[in-house]
mmCIF file of the N, C-alpha and C atoms, coordinates in Angstrom:
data_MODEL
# 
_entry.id   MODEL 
# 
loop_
_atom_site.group_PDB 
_atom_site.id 
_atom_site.type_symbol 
_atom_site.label_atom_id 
_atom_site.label_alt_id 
_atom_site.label_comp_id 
_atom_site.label_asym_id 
_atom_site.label_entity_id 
_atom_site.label_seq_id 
_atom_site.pdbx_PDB_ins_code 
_atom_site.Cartn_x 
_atom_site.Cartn_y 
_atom_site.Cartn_z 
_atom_site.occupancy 
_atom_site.B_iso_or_equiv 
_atom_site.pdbx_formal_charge 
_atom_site.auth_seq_id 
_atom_site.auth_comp_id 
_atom_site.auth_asym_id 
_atom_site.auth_atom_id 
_atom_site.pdbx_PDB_model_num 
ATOM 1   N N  . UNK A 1 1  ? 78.999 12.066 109.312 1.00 0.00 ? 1  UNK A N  1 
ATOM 2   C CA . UNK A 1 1  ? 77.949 13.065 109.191 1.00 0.00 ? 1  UNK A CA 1 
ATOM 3   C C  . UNK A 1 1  ? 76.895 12.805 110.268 1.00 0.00 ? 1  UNK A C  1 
ATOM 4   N N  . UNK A 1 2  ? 76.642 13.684 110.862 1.00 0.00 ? 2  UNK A N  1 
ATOM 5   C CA . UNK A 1 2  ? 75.830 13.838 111.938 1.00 0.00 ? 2  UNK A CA 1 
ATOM 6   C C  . UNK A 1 2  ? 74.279 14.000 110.827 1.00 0.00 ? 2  UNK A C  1 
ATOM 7   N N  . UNK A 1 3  ? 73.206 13.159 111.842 1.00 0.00 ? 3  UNK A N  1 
ATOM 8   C CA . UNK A 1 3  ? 71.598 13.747 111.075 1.00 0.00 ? 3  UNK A CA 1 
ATOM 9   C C  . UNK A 1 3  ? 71.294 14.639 111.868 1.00 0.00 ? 3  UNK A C  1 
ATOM 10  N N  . UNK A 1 4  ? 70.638 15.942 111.471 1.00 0.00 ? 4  UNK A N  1 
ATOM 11  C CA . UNK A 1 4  ? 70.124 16.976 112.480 1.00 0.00 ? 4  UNK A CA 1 
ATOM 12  C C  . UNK A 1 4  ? 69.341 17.793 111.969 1.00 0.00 ? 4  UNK A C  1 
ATOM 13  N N  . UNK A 1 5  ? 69.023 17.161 109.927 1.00 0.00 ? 5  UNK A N  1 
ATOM 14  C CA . UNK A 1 5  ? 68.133 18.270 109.359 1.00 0.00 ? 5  UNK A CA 1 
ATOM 15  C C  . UNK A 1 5  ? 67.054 18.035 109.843 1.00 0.00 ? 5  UNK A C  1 
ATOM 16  N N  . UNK A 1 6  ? 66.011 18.334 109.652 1.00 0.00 ? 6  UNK A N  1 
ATOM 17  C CA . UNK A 1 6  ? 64.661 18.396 110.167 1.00 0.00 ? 6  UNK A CA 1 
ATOM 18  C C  . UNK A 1 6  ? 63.613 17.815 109.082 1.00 0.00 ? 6  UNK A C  1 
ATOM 19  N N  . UNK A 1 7  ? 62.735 17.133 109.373 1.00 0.00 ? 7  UNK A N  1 
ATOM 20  C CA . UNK A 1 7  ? 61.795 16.358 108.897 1.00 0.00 ? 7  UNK A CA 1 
ATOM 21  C C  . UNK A 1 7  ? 61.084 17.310 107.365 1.00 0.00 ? 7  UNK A C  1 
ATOM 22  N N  . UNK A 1 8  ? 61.143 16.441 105.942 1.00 0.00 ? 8  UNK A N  1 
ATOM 23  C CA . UNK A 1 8  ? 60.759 17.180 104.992 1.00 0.00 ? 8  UNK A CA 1 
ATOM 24  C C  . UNK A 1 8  ? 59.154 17.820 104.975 1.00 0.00 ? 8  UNK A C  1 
ATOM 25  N N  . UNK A 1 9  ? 59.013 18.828 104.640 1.00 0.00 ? 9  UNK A N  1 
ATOM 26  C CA . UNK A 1 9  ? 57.632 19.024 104.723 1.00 0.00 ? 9  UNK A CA 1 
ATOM 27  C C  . UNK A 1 9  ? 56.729 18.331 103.741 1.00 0.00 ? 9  UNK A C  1 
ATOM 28  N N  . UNK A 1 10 ? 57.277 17.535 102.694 1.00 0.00 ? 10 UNK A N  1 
ATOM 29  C CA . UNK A 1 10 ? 56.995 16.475 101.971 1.00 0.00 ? 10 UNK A CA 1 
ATOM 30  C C  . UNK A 1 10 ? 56.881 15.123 102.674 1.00 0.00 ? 10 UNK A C  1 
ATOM 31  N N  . UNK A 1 11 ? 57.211 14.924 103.689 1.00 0.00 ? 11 UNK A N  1 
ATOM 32  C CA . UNK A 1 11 ? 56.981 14.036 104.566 1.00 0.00 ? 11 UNK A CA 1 
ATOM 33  C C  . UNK A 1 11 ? 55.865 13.849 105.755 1.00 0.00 ? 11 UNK A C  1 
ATOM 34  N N  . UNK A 1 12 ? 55.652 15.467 105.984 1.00 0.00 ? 12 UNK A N  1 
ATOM 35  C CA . UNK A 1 12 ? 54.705 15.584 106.723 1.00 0.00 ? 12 UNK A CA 1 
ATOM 36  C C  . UNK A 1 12 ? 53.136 16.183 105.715 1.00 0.00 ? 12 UNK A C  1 
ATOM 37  N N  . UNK A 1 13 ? 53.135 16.053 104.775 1.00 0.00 ? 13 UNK A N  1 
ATOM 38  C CA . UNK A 1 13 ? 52.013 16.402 103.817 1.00 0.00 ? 13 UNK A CA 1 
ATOM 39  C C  . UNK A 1 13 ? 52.062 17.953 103.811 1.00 0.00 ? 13 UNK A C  1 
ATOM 40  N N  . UNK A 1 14 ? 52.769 18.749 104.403 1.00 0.00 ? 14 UNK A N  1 
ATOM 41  C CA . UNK A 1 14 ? 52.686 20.264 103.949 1.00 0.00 ? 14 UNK A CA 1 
ATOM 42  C C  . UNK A 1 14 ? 53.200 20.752 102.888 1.00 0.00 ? 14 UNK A C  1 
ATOM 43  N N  . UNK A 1 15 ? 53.678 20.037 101.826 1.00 0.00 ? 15 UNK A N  1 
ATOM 44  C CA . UNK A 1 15 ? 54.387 20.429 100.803 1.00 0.00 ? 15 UNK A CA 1 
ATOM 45  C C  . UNK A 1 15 ? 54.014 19.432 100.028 1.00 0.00 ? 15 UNK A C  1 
ATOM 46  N N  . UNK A 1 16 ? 53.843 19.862 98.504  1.00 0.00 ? 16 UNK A N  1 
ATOM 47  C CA . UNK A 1 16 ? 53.855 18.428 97.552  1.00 0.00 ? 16 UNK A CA 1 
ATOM 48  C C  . UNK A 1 16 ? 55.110 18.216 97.174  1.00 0.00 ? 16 UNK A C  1 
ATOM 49  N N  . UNK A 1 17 ? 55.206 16.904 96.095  1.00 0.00 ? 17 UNK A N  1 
ATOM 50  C CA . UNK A 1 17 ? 56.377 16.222 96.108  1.00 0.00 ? 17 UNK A CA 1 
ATOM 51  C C  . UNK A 1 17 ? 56.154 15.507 94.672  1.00 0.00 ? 17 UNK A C  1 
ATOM 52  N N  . UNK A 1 18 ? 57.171 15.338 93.722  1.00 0.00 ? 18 UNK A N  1 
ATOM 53  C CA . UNK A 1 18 ? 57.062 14.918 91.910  1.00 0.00 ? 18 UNK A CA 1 
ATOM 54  C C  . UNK A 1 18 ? 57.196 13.872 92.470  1.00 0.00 ? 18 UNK A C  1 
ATOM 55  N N  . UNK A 1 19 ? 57.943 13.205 94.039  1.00 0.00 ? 19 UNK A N  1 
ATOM 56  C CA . UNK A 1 19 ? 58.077 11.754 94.038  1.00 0.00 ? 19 UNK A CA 1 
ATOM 57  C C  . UNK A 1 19 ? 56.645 10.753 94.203  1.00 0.00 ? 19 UNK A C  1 
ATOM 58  N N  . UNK A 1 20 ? 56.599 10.147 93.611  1.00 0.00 ? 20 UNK A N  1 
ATOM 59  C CA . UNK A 1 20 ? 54.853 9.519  93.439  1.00 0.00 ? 20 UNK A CA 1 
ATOM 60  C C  . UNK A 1 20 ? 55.268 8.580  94.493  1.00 0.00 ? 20 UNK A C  1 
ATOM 61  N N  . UNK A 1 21 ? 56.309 7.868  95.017  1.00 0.00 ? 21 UNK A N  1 
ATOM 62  C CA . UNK A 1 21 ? 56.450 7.151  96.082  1.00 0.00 ? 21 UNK A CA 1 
ATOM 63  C C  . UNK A 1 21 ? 56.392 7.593  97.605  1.00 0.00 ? 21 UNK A C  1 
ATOM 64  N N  . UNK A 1 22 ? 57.049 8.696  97.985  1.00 0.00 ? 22 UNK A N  1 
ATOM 65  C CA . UNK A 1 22 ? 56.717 9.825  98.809  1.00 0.00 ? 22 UNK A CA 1 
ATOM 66  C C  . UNK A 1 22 ? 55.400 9.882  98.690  1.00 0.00 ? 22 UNK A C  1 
ATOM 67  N N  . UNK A 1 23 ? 54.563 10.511 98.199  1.00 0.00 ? 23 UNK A N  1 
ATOM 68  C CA . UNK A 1 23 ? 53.107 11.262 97.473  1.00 0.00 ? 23 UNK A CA 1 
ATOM 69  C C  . UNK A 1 23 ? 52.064 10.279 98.352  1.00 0.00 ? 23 UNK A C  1 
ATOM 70  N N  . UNK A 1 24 ? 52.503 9.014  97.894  1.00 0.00 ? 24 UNK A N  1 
ATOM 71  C CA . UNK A 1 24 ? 51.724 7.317  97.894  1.00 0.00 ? 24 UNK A CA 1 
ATOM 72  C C  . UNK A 1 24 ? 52.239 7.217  99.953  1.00 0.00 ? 24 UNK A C  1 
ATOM 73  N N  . UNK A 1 25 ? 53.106 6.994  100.353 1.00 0.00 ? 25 UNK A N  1 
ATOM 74  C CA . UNK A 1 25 ? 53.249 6.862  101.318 1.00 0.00 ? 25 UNK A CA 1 
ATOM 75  C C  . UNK A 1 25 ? 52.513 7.739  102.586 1.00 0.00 ? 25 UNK A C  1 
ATOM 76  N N  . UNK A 1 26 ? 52.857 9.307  102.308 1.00 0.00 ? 26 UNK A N  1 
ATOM 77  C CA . UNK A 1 26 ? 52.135 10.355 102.922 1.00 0.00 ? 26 UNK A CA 1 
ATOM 78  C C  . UNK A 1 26 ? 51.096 10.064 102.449 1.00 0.00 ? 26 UNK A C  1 
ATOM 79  N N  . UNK A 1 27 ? 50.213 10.013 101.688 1.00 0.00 ? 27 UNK A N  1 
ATOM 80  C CA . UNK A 1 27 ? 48.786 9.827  101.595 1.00 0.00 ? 27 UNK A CA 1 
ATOM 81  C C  . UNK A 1 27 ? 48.348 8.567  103.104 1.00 0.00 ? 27 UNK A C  1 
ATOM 82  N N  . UNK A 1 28 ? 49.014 7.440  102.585 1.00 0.00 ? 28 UNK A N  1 
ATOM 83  C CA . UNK A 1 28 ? 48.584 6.413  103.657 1.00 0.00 ? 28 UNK A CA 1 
ATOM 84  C C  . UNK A 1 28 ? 48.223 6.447  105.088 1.00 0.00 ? 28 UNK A C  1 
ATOM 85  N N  . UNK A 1 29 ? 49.522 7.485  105.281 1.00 0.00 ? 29 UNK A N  1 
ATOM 86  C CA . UNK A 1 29 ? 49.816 8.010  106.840 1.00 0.00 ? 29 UNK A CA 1 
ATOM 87  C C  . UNK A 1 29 ? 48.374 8.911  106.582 1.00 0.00 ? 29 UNK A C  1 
ATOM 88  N N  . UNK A 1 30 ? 48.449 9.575  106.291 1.00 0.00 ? 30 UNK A N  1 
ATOM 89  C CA . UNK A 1 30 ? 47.274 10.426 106.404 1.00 0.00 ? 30 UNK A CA 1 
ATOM 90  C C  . UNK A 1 30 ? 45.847 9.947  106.390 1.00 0.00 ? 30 UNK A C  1 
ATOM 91  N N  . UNK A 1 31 ? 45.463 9.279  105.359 1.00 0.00 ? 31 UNK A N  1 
ATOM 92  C CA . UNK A 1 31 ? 44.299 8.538  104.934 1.00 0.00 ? 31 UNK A CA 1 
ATOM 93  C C  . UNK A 1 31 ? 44.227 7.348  106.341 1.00 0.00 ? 31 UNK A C  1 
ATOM 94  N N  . UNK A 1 32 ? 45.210 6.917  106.684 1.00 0.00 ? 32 UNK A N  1 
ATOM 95  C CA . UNK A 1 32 ? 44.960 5.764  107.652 1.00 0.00 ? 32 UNK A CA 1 
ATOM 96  C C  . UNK A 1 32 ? 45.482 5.383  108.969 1.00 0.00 ? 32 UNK A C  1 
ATOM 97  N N  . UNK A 1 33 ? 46.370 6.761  109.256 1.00 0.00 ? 33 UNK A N  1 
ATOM 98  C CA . UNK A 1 33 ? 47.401 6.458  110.545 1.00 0.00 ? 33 UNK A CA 1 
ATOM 99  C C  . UNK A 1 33 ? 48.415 5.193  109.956 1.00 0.00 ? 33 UNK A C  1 
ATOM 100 N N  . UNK A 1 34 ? 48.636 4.611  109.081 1.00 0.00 ? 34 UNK A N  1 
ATOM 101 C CA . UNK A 1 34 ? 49.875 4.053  109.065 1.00 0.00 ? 34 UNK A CA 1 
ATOM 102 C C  . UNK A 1 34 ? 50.335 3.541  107.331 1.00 0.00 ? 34 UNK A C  1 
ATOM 103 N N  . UNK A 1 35 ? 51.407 3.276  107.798 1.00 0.00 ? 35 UNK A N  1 
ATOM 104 C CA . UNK A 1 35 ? 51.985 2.797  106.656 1.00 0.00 ? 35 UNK A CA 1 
ATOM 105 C C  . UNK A 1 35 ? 52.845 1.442  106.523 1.00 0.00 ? 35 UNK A C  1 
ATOM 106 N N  . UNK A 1 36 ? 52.750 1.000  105.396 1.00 0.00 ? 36 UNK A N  1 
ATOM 107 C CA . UNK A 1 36 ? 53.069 -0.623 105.620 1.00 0.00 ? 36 UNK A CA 1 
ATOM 108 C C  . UNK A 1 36 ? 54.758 -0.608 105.904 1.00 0.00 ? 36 UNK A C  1 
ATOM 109 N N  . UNK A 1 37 ? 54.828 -1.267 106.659 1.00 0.00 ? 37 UNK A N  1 
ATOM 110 C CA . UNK A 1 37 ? 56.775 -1.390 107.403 1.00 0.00 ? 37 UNK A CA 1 
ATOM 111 C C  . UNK A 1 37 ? 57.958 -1.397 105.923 1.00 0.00 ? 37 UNK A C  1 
ATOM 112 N N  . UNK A 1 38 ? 57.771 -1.881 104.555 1.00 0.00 ? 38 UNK A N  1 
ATOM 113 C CA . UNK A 1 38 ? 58.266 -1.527 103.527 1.00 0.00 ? 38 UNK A CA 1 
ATOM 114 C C  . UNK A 1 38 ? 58.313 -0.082 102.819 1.00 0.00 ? 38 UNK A C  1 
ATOM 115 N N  . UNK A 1 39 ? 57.269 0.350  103.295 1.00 0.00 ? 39 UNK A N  1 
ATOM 116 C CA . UNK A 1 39 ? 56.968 1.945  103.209 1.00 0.00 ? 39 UNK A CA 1 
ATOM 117 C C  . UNK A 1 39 ? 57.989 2.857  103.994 1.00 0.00 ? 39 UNK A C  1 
ATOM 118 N N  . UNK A 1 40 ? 57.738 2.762  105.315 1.00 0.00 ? 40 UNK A N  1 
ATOM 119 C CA . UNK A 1 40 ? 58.386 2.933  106.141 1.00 0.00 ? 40 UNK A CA 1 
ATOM 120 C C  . UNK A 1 40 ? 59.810 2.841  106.179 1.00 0.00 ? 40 UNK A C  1 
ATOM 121 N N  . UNK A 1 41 ? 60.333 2.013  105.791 1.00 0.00 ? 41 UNK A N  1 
ATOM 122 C CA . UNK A 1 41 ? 61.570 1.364  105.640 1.00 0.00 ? 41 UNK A CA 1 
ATOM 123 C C  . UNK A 1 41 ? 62.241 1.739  104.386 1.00 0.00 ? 41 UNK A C  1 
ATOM 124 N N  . UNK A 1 42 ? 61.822 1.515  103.044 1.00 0.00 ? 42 UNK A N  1 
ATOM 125 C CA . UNK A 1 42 ? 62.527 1.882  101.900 1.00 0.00 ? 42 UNK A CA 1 
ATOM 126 C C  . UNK A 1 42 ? 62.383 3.043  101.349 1.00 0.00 ? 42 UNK A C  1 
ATOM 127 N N  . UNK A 1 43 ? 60.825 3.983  101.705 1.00 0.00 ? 43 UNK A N  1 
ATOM 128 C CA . UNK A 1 43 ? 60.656 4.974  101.059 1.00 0.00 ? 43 UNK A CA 1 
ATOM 129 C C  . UNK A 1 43 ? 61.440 6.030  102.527 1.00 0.00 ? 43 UNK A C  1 
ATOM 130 N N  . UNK A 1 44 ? 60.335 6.166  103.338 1.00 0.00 ? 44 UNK A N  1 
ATOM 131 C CA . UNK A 1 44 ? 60.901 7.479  104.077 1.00 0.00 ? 44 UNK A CA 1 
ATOM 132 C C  . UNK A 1 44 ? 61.996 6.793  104.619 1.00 0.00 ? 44 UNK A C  1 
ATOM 133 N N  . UNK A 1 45 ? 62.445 6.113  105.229 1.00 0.00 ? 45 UNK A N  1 
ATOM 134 C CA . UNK A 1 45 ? 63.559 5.560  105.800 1.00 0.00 ? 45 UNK A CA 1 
ATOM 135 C C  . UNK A 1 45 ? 64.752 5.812  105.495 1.00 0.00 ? 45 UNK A C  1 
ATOM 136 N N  . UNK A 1 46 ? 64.370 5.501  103.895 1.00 0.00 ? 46 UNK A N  1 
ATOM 137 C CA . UNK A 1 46 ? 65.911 5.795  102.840 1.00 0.00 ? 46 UNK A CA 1 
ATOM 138 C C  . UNK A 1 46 ? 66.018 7.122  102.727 1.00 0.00 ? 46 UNK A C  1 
ATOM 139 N N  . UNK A 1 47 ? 64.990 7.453  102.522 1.00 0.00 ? 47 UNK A N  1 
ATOM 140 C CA . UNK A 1 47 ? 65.583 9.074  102.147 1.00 0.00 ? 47 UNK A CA 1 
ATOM 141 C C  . UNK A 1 47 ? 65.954 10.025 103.211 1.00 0.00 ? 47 UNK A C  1 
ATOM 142 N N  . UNK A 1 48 ? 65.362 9.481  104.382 1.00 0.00 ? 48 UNK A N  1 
ATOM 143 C CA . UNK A 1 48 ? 65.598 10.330 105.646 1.00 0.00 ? 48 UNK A CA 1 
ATOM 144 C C  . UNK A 1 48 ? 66.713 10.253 105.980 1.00 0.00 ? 48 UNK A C  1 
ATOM 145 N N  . UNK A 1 49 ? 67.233 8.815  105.920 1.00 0.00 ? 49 UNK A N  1 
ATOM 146 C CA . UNK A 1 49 ? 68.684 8.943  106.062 1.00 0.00 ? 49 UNK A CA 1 
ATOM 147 C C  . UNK A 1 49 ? 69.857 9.482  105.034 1.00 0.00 ? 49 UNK A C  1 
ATOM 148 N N  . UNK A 1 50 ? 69.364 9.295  103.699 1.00 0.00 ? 50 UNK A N  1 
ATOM 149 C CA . UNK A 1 50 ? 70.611 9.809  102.448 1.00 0.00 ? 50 UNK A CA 1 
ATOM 150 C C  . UNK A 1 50 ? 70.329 11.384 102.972 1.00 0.00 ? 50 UNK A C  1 
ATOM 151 N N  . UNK A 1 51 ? 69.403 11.954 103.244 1.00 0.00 ? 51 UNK A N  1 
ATOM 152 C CA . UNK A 1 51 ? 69.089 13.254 103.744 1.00 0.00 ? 51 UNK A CA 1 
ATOM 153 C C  . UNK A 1 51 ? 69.777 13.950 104.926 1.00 0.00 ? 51 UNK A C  1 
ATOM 154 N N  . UNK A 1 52 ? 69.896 13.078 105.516 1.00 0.00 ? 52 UNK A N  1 
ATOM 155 C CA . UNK A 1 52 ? 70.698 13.393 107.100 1.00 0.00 ? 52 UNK A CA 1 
ATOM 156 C C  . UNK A 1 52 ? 69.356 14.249 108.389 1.00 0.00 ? 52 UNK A C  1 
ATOM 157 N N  . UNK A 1 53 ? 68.014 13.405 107.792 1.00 0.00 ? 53 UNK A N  1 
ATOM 158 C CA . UNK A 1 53 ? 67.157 14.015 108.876 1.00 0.00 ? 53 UNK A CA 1 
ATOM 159 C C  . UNK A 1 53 ? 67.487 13.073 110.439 1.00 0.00 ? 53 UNK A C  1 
ATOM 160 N N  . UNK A 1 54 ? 66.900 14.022 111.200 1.00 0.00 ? 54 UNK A N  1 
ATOM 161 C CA . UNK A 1 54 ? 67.033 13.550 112.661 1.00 0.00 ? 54 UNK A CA 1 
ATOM 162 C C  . UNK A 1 54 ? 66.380 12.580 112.945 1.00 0.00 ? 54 UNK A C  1 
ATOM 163 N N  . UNK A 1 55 ? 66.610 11.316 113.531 1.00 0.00 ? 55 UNK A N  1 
ATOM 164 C CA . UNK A 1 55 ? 66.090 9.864  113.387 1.00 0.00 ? 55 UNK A CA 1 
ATOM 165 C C  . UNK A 1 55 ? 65.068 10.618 114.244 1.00 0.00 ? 55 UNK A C  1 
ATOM 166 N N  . UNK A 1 56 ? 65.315 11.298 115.622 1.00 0.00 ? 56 UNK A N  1 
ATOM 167 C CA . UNK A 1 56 ? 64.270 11.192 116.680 1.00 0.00 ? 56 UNK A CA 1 
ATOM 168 C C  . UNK A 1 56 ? 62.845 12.273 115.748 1.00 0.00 ? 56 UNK A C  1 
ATOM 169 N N  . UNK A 1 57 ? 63.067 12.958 115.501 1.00 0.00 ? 57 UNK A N  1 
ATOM 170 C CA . UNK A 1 57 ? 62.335 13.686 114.735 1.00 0.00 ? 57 UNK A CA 1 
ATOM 171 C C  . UNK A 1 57 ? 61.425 13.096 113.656 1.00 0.00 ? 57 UNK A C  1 
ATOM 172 N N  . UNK A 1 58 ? 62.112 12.059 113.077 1.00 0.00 ? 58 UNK A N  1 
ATOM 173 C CA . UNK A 1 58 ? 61.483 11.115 112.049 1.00 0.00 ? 58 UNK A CA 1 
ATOM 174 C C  . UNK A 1 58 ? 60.094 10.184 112.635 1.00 0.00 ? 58 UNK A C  1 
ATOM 175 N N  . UNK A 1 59 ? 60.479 10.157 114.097 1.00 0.00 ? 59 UNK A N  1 
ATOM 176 C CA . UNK A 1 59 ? 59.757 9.347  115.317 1.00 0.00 ? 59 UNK A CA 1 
ATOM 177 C C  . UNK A 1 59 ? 58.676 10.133 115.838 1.00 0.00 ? 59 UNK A C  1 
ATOM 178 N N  . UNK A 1 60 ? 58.858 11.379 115.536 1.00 0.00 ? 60 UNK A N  1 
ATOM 179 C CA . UNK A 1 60 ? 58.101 12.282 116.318 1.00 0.00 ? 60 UNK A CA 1 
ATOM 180 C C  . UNK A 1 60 ? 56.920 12.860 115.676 1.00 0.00 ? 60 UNK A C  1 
# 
């Protein structure tokens, strides 16, 4: 499987999300420009990939 979907709008704060882990992460990014590398890594990371979003896009 190729990744090529496009970045969730739950990921980028334009959409809400029931996931309180998502919710918690996007807040951070937002509230602080970053997020702790476990954040990064297990929350959006994982799902971006079970998702099949575009790594470069995820970067972007």
């Amino acid at each position: 499987m190729q990744a090529t979907r496009a970045v969730p709008p739950a990921f980028t704060g334009d959409a809400d999300t029931d996931m309180a882990c998502v919710s918690s992460v996007v807040g951070h990014v937002h509230e602080r420009g970053y997020a702790h590398h476990i954040e990064r890594l297990m929350v959006l990371g994982n799902l971006a990939l079970t998702a099949g979003v575009d790594p470069q896009a995820m970067t972007e």
